[in-house]
Phi, psi and omega in degrees: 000309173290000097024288182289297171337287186274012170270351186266337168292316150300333172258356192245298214250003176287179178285331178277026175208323216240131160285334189301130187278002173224139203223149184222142189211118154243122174252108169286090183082203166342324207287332162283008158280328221249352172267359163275305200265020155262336175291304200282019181233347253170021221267292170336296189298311190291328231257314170284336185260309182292116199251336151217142168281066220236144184239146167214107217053063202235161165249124195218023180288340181315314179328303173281027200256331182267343179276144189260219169292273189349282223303284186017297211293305158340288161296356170255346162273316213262346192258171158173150201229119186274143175225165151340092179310168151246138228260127195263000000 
């Protein structure tokens, strides 16, 4: 899967192939592992183009394993992770 990511981010979404100067990324589920190792390959870029984050129940702590305080702060002004109530 992460795999899949980063070839649709090199053939669709570089700067040189995608013009929009803004990026909005919802990741569901596996899909925040594959928004960690697109940060973490790509951080400069993602960091200037992505502008909102949104996980939804998604597994996405890897992303910080790769952020430094700055990106941190970043990705907690532009992200946010809706997860799944639990039903009581």
């Amino acid at each position: 899967m992460v795999e899949h990511t980063e070839y649709v981010w090199q053939n669709y979404i570089t700067k040189s192939k995608c013009p929009a100067k803004t990026l909005s990324i919802v990741a569901h589920s596996a899909g925040g592992r594959c928004t960690a190792a697109l940060f973490k390959e790509h951080k400069k870029e993602f960091l200037d183009r992505v502008k909102s984050l949104v996980f939804t129940d998604a597994i996405y702590h890897d992303i910080f394993n790769y952020a430094n305080k700055s990106d941190q702060a970043k990705l907690a002004e532009i992200g946010v992770h809706f997860k799944a109530f639990k039903k009581v």
